[in-house]
Backbone as numpy.savetxt, mean C-alpha at the origin, in Angstrom:
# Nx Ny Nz CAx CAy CAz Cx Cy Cz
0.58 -6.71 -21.11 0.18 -6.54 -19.72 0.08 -5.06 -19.40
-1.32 -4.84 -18.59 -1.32 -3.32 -17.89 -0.16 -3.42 -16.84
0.28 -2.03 -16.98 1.46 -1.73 -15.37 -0.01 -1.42 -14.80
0.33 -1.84 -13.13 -0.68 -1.45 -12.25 -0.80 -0.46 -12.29
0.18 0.78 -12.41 -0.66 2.21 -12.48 -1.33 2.71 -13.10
-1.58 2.02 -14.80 -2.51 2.60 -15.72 -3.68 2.19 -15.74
-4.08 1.20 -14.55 -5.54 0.74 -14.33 -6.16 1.75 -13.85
-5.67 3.20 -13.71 -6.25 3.72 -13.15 -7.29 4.62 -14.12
-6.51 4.86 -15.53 -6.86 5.51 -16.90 -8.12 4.26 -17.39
-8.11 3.22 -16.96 -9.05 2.47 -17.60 -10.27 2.46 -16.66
-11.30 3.32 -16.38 -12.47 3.29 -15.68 -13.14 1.80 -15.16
-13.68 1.64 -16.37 -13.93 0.49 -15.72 -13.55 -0.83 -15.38
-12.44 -1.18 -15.99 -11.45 -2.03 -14.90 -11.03 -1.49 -13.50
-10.63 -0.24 -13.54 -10.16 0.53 -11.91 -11.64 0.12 -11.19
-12.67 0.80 -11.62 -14.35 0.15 -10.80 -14.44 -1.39 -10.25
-13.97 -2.43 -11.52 -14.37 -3.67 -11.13 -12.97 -4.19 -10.42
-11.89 -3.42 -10.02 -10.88 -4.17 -9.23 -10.96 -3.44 -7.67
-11.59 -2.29 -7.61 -11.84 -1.92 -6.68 -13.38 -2.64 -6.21
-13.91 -3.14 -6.80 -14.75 -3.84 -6.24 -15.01 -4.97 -5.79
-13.74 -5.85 -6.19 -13.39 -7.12 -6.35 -12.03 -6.95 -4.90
-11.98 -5.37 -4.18 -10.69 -6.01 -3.19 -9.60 -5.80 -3.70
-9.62 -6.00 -5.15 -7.76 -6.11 -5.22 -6.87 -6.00 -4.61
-6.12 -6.27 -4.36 -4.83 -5.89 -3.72 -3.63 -5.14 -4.87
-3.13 -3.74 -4.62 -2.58 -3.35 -5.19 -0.88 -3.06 -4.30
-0.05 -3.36 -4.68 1.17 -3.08 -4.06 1.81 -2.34 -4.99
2.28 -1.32 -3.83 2.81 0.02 -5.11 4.12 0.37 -4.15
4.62 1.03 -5.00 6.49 1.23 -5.15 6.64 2.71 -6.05
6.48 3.39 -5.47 6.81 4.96 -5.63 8.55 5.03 -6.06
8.95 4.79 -4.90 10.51 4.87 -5.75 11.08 4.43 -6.97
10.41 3.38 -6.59 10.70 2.41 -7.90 10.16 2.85 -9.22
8.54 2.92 -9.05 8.05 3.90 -10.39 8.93 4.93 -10.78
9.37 6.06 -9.65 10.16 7.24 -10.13 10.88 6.76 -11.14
11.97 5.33 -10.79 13.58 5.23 -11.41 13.16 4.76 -12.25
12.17 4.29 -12.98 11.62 3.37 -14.10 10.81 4.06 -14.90
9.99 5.56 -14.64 9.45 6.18 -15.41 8.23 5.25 -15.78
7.82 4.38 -14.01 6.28 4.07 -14.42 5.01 4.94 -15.08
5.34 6.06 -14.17 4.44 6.99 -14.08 4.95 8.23 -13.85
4.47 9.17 -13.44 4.77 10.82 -13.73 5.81 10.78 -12.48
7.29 11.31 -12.83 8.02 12.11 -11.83 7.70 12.71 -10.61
6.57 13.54 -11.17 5.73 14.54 -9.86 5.29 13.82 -9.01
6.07 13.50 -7.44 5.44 12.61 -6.45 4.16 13.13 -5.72
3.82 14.60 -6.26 2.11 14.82 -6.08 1.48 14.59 -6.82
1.46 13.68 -7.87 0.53 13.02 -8.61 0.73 11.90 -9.29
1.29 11.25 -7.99 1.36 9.77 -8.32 0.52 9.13 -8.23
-0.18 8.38 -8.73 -1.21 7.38 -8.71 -1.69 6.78 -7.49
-0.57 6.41 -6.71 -1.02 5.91 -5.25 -2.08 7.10 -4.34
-1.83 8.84 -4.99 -2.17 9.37 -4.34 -4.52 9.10 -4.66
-4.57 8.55 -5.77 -5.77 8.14 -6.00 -6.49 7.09 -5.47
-5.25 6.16 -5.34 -6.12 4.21 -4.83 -5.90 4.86 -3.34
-5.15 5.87 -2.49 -5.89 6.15 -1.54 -7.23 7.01 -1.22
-7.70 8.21 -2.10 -8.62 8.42 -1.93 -9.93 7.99 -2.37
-9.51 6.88 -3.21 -10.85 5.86 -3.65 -10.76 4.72 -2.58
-9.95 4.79 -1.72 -9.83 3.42 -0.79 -9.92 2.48 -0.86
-8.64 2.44 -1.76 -8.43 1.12 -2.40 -7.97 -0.21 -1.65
-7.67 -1.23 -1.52 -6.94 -1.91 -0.86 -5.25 -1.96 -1.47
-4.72 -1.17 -0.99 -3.28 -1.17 -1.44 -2.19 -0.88 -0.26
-1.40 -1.28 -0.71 -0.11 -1.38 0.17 1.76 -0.72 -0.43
2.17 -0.14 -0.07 3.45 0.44 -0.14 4.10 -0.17 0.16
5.37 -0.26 -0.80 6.10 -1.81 -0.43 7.17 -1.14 -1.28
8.69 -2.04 -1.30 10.22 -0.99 -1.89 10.40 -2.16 -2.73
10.93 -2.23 -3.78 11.10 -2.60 -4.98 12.41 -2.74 -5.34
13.18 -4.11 -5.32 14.69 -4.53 -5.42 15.55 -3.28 -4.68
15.45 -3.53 -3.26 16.42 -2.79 -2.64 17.83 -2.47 -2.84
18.37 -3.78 -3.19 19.80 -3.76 -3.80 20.22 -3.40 -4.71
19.25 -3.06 -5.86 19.38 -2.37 -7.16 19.13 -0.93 -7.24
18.03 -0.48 -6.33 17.79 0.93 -6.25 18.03 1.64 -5.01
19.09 0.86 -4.03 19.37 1.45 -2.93 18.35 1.98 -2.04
17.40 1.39 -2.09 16.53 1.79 -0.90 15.73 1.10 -0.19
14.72 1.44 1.15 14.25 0.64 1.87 12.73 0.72 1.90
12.43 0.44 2.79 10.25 0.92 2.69 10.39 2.01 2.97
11.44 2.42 4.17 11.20 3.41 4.65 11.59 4.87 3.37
11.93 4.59 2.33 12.43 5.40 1.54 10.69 6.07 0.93
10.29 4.50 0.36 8.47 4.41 -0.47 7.60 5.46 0.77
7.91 5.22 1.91 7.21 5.63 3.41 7.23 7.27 3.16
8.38 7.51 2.88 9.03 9.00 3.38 8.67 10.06 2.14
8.23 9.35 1.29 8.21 9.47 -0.11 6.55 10.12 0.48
5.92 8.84 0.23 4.48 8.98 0.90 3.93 9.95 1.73
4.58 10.34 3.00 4.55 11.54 4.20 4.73 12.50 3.71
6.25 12.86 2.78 6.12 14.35 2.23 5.71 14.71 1.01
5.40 13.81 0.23 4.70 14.56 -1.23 3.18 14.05 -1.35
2.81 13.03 -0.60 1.13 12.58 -0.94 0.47 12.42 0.46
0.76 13.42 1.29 -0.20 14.16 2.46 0.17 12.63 3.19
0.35 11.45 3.58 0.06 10.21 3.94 -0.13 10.66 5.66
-0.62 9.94 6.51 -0.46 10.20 7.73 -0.68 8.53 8.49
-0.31 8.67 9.92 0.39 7.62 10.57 -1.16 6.14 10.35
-2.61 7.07 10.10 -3.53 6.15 10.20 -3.51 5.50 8.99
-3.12 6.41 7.65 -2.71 5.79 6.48 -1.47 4.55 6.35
-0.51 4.80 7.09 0.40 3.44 7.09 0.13 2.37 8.15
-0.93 2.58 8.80 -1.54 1.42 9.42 -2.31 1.16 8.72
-3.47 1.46 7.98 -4.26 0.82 7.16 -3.13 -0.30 5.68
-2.79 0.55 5.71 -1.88 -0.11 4.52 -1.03 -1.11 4.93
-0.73 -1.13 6.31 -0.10 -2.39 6.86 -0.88 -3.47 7.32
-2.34 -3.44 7.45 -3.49 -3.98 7.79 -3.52 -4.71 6.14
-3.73 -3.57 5.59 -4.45 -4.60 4.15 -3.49 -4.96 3.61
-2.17 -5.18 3.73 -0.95 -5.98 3.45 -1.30 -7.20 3.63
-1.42 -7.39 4.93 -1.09 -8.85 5.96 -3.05 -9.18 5.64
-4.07 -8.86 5.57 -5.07 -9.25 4.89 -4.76 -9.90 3.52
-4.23 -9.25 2.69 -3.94 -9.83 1.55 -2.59 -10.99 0.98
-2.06 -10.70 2.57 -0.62 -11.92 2.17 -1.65 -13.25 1.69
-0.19 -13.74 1.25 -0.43 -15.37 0.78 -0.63 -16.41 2.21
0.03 -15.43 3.04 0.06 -16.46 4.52 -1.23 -17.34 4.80
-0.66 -18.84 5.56 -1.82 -19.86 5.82 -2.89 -18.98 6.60
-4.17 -19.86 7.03 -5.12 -18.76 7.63 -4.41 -18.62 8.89
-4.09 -19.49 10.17 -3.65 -19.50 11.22 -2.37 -18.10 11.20
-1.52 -18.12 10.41 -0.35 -17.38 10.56 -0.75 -15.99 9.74
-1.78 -16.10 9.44 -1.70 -14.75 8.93 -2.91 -13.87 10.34
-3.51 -15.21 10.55 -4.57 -14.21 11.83 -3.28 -14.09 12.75
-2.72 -14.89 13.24 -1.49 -14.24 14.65 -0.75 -12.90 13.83
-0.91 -13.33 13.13 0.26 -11.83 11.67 -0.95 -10.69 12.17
-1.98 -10.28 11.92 -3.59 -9.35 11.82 -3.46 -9.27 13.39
-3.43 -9.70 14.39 -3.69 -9.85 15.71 -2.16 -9.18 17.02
-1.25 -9.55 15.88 0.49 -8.54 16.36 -0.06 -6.96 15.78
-0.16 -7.32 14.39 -0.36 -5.65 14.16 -1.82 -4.84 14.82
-3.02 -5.82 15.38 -3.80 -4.47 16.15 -3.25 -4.41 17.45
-2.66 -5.68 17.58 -1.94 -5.21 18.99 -0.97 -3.61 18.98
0.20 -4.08 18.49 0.86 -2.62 18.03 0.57 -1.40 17.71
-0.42 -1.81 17.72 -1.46 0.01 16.63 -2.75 0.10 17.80
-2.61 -1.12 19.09 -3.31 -0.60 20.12 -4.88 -0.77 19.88
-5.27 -1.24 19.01 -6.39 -1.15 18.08 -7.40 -3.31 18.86
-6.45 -3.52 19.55 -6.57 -4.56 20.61 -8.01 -4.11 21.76
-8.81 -4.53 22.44 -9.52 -3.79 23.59 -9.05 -4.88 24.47
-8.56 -4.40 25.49 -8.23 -4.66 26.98 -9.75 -5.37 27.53
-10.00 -6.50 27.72 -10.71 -7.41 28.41 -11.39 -8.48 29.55
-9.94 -7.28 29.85 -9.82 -7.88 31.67 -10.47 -6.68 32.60
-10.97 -7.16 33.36 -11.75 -6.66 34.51 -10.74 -5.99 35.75
């Protein structure tokens, strides 16, 4: 099996999964403690499936084993791979796009988060 981060060394698989949507869920911390990928959190891989605009999502990886939370993957993200607040809304968008959730519960799931992010238009007169 490829680790998701080395799809990135394989051209044209990275082309046909970015074309296909994929959903990629990535774990920075977690890579660090596991030596997925390079130490250097400025050239972590995630910092690529965002500027190819990928569909991917940041997500924390056995909390109880590596002591940490999203907000750890988050903080990670903000200070070493430029991330900014429109970047963790997109990534919380194409999360809940890509859950397993039924259709009904995942549109009220899509419909809380543009509410929250304001991204809602006001329709009343």
């Amino acid at each position: 099996a490829l680790p998701i981060y080395h799809t990135v060394e394989d051209a044209a698989l990275y082309k046909e999964l970015l074309a296909q949507g994929m959903h990629f869920e990535l774990c920075p911390w977690s890579s660090y403690l596991t030596a997925a990928c390079s130490p250097d959190f400025t050239k972590h891989p995630v910092i690529k499936f965002k500027k190819d605009g990928a569909n991917f999502s940041l997500n924390t990886d056995d909390p109880l084993i590596f002591a940490s939370t999203l907000d750890t993957d988050y903080s990670l993200a903000k200070e070493y791979m430029d991330f900014t607040e429109e970047d963790f809304i997109k990534m919380n968008i194409n999360a809940a796009k890509s859950s397993f959730l039924p259709g009904k519960e995942k549109k009220a799931l899509l419909h809380k988060l543009y509410e929250a992010y304001g991204m809602i238009l006001d329709t009343q007169f």
